[in-house]
ROKOL-961052 format. One record per atom (N, C-alpha, C): residue number from 1; residue in one letter; atom name; x, z, y. Coordinates in nm, 3 decimals, decimal comma. Atoms other than C-alpha are relative to their C-alpha. Layout:
<atoms>
i:aa:at:c1:c3:c2
NUM:A:CA:X:Z:Y;
...
</atoms>
This chain:
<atoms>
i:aa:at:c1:c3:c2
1:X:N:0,085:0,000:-0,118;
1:X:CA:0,000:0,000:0,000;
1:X:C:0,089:0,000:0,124;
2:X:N:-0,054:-0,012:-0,076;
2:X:CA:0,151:-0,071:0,301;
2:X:C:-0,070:0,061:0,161;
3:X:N:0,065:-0,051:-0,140;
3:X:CA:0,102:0,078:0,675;
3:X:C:-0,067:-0,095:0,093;
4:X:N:0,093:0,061:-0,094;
4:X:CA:-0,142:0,005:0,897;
4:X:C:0,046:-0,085:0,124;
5:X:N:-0,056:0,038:-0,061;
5:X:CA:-0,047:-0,241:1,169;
5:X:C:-0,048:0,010:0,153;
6:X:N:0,074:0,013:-0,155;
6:X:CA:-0,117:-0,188:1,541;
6:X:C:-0,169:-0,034:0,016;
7:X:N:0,166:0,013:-0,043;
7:X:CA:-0,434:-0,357:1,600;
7:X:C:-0,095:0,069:-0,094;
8:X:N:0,112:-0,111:0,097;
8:X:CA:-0,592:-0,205:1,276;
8:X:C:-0,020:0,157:0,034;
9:X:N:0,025:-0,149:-0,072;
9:X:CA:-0,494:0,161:1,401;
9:X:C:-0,081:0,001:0,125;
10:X:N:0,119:0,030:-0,129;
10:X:CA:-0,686:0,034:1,733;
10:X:C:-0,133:-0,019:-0,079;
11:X:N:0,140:0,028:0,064;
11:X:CA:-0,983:-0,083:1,545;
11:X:C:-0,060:0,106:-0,063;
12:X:N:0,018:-0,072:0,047;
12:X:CA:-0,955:0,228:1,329;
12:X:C:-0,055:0,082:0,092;
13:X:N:0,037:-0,059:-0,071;
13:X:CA:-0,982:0,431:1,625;
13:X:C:-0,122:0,016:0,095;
14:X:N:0,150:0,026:-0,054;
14:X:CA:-1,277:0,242:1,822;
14:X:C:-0,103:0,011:-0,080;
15:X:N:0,101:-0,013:0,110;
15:X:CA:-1,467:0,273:1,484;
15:X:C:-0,033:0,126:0,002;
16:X:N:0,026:-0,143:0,038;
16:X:CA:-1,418:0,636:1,447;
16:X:C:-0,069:0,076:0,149;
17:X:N:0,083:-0,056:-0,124;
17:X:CA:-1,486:0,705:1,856;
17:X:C:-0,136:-0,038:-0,015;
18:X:N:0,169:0,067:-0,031;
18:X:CA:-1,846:0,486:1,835;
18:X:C:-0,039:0,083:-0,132;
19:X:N:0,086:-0,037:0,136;
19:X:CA:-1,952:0,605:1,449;
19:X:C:0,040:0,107:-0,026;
20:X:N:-0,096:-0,081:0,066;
20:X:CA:-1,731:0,887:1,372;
20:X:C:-0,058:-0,025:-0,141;
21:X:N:0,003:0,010:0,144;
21:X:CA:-1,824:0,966:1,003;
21:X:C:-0,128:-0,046:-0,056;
22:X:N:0,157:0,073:0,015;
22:X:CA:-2,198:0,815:1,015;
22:X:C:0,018:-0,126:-0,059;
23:X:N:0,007:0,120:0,072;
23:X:CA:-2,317:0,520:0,820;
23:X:C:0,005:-0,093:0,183;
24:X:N:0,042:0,114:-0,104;
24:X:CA:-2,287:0,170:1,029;
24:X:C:-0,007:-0,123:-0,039;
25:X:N:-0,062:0,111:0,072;
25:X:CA:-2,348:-0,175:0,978;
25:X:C:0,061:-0,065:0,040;
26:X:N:-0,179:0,077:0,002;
26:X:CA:-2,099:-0,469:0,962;
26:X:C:-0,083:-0,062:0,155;
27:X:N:0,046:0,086:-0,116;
27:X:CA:-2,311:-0,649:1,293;
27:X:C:0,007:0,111:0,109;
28:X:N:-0,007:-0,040:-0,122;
28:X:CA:-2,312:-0,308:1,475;
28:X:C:0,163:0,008:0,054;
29:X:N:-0,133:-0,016:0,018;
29:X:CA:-1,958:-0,285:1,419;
29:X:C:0,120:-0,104:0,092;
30:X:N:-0,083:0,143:-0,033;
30:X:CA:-1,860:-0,647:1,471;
30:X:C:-0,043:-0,030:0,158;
31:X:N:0,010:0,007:-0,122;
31:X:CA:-2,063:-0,635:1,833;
31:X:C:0,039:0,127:0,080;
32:X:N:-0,054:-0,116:-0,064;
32:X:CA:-1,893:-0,316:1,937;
32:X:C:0,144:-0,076:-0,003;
33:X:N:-0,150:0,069:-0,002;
33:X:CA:-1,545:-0,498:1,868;
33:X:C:0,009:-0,115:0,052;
34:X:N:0,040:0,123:-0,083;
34:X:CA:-1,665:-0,811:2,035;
34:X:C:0,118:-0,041:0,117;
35:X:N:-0,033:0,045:-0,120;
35:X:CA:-1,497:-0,785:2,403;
35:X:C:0,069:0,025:-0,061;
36:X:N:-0,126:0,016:0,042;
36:X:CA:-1,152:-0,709:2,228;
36:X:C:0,052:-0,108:-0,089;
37:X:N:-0,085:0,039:0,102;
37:X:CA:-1,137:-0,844:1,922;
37:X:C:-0,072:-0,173:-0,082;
38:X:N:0,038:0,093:0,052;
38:X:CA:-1,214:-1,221:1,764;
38:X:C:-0,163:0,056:-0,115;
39:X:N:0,104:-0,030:0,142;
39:X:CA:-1,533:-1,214:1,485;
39:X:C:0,098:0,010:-0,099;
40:X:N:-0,108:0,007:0,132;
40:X:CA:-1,254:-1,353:1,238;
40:X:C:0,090:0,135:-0,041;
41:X:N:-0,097:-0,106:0,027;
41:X:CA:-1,012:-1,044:1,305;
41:X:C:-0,125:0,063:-0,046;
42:X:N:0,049:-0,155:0,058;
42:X:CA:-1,251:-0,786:1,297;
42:X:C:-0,096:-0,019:-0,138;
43:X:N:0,044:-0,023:0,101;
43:X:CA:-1,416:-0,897:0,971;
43:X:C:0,094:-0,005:-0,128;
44:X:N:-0,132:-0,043:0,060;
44:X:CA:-1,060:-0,913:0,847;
44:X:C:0,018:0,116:-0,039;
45:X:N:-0,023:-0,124:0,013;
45:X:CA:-0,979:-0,599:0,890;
45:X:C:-0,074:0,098:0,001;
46:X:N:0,120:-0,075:0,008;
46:X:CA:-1,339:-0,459:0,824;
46:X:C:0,071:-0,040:-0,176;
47:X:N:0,014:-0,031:0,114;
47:X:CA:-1,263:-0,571:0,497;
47:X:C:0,099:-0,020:-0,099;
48:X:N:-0,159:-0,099:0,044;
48:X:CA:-0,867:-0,431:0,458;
48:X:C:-0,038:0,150:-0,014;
49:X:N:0,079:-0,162:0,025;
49:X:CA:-1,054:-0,121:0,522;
49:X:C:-0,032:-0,016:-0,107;
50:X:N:0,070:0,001:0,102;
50:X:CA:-1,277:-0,158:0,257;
50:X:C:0,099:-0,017:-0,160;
51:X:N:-0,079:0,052:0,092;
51:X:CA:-1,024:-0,308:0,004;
51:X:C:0,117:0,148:-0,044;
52:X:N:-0,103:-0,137:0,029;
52:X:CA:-0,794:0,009:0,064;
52:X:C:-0,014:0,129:0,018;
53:X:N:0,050:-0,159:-0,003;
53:X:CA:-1,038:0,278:0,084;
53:X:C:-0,044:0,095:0,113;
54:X:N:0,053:-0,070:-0,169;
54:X:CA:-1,068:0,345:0,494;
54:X:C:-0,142:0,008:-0,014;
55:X:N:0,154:0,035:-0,012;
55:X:CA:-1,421:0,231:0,450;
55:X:C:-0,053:0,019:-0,105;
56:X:N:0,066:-0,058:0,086;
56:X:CA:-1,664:0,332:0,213;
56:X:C:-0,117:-0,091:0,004;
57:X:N:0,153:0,002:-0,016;
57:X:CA:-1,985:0,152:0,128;
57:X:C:-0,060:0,034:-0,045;
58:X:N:0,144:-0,100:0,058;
58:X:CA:-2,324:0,302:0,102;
58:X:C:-0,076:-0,100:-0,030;
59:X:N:0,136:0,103:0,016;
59:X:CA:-2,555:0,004:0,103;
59:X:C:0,070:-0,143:-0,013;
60:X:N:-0,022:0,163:-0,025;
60:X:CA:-2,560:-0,369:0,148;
60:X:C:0,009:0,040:0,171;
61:X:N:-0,112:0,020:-0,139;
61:X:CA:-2,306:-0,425:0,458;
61:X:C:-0,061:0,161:0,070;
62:X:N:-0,020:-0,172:-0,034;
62:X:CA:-2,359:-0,021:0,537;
62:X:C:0,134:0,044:-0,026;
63:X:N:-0,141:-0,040:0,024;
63:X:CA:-2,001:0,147:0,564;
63:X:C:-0,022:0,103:0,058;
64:X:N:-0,026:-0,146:-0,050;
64:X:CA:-1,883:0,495:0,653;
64:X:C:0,137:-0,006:-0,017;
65:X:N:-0,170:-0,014:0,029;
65:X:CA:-1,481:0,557:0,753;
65:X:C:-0,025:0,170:-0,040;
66:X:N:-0,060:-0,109:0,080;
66:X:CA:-1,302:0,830:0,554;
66:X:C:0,079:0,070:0,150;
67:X:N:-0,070:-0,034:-0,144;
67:X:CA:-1,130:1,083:0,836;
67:X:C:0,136:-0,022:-0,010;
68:X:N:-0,150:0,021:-0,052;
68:X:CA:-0,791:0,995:0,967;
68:X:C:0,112:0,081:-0,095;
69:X:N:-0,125:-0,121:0,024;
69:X:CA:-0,618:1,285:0,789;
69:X:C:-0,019:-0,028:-0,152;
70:X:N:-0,004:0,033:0,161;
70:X:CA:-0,748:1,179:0,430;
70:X:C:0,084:-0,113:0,010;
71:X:N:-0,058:0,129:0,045;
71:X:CA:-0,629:0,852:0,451;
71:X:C:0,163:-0,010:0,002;
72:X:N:-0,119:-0,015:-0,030;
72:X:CA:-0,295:0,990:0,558;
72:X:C:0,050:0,069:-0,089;
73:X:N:-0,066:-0,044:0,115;
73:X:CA:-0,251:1,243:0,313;
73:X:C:0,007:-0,115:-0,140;
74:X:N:-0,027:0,059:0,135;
74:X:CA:-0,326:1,000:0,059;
74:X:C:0,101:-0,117:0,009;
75:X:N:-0,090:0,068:0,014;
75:X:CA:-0,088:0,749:0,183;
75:X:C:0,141:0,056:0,025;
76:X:N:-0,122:-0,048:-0,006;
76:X:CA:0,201:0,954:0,280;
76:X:C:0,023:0,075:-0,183;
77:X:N:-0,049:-0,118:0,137;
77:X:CA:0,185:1,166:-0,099;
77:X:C:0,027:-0,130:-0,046;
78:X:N:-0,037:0,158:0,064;
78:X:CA:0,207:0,732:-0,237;
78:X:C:0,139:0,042:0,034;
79:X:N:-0,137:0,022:-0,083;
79:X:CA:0,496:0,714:0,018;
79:X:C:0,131:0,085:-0,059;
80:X:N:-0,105:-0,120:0,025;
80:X:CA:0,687:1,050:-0,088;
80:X:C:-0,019:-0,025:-0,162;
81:X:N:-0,001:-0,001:0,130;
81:X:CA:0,622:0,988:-0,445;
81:X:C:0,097:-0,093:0,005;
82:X:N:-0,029:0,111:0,022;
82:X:CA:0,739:0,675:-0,427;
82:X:C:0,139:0,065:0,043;
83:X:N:-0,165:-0,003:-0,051;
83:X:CA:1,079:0,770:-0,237;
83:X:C:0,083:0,138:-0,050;
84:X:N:-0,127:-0,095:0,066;
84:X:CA:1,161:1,113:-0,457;
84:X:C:0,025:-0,097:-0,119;
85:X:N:-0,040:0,133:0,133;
85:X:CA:1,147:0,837:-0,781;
85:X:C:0,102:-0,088:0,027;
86:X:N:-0,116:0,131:0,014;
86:X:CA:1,395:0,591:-0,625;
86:X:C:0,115:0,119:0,062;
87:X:N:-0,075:-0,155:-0,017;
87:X:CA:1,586:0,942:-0,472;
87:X:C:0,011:0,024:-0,107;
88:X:N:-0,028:-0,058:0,171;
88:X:CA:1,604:1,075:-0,816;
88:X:C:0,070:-0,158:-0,064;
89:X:N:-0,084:0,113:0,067;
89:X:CA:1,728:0,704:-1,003;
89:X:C:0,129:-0,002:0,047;
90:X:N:-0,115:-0,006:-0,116;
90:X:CA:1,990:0,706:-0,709;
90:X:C:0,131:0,121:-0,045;
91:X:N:-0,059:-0,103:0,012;
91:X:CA:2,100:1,031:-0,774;
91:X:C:0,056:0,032:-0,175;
92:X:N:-0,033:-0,028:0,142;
92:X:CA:2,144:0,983:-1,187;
92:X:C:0,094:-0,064:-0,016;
</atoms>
């Protein structure tokens, strides 16, 4: 899994200020991201979310984001797993 890239941490963030942890759908979503962001991006990265777990769906095109701090613990414990395993090979 790799890290999030600039504009997605922006997108992440305007998602979580307008919906915080409430259901929303993909049209209220996509016209809240409108004046920034293309249709194409933001259904891109509506559905990198989705693919890697930021986003959650409840329904047909209904989503809910996961909070900031889950998605972090669960990618930093990947991250640190990942780098005591090649730390440890290194070290044998």
């Amino acid at each position: 899994m790799r890290w999030l890239k600039k504009r997605e941490v922006v997108i992440y963030f305007m998602l979580q200020k307008k919906f915080g942890t409430n259901e929303f759908n993909v049209g209220e979503a996509l016209e809240y991201l409108s004046p920034y962001f293309s249709k194409k991006v933001s259904l891109n990265v509506i559905r990198y979310f989705y693919n890697t777990g930021i986003l959650i769906k409840t329904g047909e095109l209904r989503y809910k984001l996961i909070p900031w701090d889950e998605y972090m613990l669960d990618v930093s414990f990947k991250y640190l797993r990942r780098r005591a395993t090649l730390h440890h090979k290194i070290q044998s």
